[in-house]
C-alpha positions as CSV (number, residue, x, y, z in Angstrom):
1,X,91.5,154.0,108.7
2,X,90.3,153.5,112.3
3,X,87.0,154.3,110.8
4,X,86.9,152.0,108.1
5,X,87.8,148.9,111.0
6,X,84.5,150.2,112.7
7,X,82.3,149.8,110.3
8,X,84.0,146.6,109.2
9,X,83.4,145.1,112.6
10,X,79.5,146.5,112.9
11,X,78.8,144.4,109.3
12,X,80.4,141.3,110.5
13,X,78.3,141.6,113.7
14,X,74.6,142.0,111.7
15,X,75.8,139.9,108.8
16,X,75.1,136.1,109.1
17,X,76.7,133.2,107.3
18,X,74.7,130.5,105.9
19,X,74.5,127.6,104.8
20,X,74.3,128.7,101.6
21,X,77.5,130.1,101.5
22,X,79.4,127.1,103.4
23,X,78.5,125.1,100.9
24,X,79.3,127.7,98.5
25,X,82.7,127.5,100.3
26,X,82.8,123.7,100.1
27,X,82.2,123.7,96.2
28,X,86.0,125.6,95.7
29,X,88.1,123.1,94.0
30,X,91.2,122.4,96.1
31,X,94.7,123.5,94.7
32,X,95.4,119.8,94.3
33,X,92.5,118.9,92.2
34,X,93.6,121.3,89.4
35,X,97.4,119.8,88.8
36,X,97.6,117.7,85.5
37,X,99.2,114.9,87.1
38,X,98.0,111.3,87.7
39,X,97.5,112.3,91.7
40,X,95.9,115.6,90.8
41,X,93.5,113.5,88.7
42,X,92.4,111.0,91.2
43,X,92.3,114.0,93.6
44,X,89.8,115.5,91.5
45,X,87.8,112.6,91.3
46,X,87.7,112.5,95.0
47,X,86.5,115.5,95.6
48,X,83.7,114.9,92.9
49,X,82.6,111.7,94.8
50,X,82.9,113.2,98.5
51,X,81.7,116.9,96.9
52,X,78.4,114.2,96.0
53,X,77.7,112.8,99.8
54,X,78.0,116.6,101.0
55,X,75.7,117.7,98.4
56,X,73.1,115.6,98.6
57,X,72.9,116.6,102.6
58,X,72.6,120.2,101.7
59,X,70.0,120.0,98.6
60,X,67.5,117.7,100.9
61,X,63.9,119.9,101.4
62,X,64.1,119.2,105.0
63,X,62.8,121.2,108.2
64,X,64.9,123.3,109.8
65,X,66.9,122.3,113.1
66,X,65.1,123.6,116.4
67,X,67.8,124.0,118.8
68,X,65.2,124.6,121.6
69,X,63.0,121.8,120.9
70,X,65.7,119.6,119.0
71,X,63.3,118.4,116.1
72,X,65.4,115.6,115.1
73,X,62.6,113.1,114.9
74,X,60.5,115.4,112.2
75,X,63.9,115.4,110.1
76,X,64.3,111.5,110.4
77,X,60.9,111.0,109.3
78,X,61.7,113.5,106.8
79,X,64.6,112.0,105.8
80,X,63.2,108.1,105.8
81,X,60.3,109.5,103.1
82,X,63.8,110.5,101.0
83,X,65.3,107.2,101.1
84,X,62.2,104.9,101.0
85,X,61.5,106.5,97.8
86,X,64.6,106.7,96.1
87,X,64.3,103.9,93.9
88,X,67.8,104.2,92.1
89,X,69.3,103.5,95.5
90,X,67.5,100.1,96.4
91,X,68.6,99.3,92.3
92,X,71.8,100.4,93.3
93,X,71.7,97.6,96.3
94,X,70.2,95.4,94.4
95,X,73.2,95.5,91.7
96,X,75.9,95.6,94.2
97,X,74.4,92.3,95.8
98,X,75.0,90.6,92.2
99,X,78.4,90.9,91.9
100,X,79.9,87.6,92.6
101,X,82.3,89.7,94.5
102,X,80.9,90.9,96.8
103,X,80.2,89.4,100.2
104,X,76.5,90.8,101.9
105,X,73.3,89.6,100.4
106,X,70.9,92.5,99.2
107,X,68.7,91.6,102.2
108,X,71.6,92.5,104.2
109,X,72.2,95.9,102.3
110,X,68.8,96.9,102.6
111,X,68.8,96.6,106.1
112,X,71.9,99.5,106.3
113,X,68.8,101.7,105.5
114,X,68.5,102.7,109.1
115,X,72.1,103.4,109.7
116,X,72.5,105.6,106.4
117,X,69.3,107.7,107.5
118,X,70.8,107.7,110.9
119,X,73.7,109.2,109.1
120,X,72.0,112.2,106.9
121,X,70.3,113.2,110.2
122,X,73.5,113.1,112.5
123,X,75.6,114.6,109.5
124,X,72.7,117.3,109.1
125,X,72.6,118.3,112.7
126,X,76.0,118.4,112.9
127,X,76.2,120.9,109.7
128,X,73.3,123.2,111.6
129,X,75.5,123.6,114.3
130,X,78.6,124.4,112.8
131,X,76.8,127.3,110.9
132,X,75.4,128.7,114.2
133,X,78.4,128.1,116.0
134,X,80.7,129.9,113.5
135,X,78.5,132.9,113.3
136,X,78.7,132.9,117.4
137,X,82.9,132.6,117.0
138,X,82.5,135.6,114.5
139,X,80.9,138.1,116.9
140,X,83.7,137.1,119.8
141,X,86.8,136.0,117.5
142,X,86.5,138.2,114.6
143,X,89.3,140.6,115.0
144,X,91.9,137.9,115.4
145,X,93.4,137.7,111.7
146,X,95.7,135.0,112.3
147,X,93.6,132.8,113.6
148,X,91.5,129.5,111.9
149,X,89.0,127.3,113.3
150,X,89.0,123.7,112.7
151,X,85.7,122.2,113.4
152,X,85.8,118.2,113.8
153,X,88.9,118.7,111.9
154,X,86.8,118.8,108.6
155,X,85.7,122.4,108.5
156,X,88.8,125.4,108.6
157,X,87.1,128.4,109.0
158,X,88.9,131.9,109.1
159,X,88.0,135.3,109.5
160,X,88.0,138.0,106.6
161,X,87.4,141.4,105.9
162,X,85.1,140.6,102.9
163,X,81.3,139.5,103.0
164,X,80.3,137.3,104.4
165,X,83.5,137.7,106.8
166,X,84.0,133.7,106.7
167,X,86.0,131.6,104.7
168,X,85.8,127.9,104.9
169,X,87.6,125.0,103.7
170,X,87.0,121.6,103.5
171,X,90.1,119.2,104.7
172,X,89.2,116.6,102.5
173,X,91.5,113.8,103.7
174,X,89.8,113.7,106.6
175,X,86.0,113.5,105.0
176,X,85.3,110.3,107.1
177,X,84.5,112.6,109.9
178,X,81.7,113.5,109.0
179,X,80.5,109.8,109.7
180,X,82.0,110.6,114.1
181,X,79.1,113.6,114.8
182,X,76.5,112.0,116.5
183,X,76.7,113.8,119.8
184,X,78.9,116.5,119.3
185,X,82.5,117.5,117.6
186,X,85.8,118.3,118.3
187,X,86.5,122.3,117.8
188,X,90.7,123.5,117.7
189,X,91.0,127.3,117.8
190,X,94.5,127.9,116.3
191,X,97.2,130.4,114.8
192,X,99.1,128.9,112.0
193,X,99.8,125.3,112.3
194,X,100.0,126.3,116.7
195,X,97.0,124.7,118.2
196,X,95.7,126.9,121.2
197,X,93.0,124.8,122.4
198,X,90.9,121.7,121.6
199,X,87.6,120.8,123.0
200,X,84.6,118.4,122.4
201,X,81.5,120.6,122.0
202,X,78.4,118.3,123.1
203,X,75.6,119.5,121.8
204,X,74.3,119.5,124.5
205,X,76.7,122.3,126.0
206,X,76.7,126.2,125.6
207,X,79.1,127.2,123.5
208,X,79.6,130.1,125.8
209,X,82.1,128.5,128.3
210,X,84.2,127.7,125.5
211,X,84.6,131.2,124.2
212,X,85.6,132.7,127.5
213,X,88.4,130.1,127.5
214,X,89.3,130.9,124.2
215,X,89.7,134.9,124.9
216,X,91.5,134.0,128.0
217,X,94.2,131.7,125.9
218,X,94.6,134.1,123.1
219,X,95.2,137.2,125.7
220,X,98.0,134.8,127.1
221,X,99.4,133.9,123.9
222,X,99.0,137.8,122.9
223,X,101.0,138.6,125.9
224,X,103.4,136.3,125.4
225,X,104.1,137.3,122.2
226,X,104.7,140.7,122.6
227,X,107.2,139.9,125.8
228,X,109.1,137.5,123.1
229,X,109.0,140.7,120.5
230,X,110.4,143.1,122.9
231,X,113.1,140.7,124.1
């Protein structure tokens, strides 16, 4: 048996998780979704909708994040070329600003182009972090079971014995946060619905400091709850 946790452990360590397979993660229908209700319905049309604005991050051609020489300008561009072309989306302006309902003129919506490619590159940094960060929880938090990951409280990873040894949720109430990651997110290490510790991680920051305090607050909690088991 001790064996078998051994070689478990030495996978996790050479084994990766990508983006690939958070997004695989992403694309599990939520328990909600599947109830044949008029709430489960609407919850499942949602998730289609928000499942879209996720998607469309994830399927662009772009270059990859640097994180030494933080390439963000190449992906802007990158991503500007995207939007500039994508004539359904000006049409789709176009026809919003003809509604007699509505209250912006298309000249107005058109000028939002800037902000929305400001927010495929922030939401696309933000999602290159998160995988490298998780993988670097993995090596150091791995063998704690019990315990989940909530990254800008949108992401809920876990560890597992299976490949790729990560599971991730999406907490899709709180999609809007994707649009609050433009220098960094909040991370909450916790054990059930317990919150051990919350921080901001600036991407400009080492995750490193983080992790030490995280060790030192589960070997307290650890400690504590043996005491409370002996009592």
């Amino acid at each position: 048996m001790e064996g078998k946790k051994v070689k478990i452990v030495e996978a996790q360590e050479v084994m990766l998780y990508t983006k690939a397979e958070l997004f695989e993660d992403i694309q599990i229908i939520p328990e909600e979704c599947v109830e044949n209700t008029p709430e489960g319905n609407k919850a499942h049309r949602d998730y289609g909708h928000k499942l879209k604005v996720l998607q469309s991050i994830f399927d662009m051609k772009l270059p990859l994040y640097d994180f030494e020489k933080d390439n963000m300008e190449e992906i802007k561009e990158a991503i500007e070329v995207y939007v500039e072309r994508n004539g359904f989306l000006f049409g789709y302006t176009f026809f919003l600003s003809s509604n007699t309902d509505f209250d912006y003129s298309w000249s107005y919506l058109r000028k939002q182009m800037d902000k929305y490619i400001d927010f495929f590159s922030e939401a696309y940094k933000f999602i290159s972090y998160v995988v490298v960060d998780i993988n670097t929880m993995k090596t150091s938090l791995s063998g704690n079971k019990d315990l989940h990951i909530e990254l800008n409280e949108l992401f809920d990873v876990t560890f597992v014995d299976d490949k790729p040894f990560i599971k991730t949720i999406v907490c899709w109430e709180n999609f809007y946060q994707i649009n609050k990651v433009k220098s960094g997110y909040y991370i909450s290490v916790k054990i059930g619905k317990t919150t051990l510790l919350t921080c901001y991680r600036k991407y400009s920051n080492k995750l490193n400091p983080f992790l030490d305090r995280v060790k030192q607050v589960l070997a307290a909690w650890k400690e504590q709850t043996e005491k409370k088991d002996k009592a």
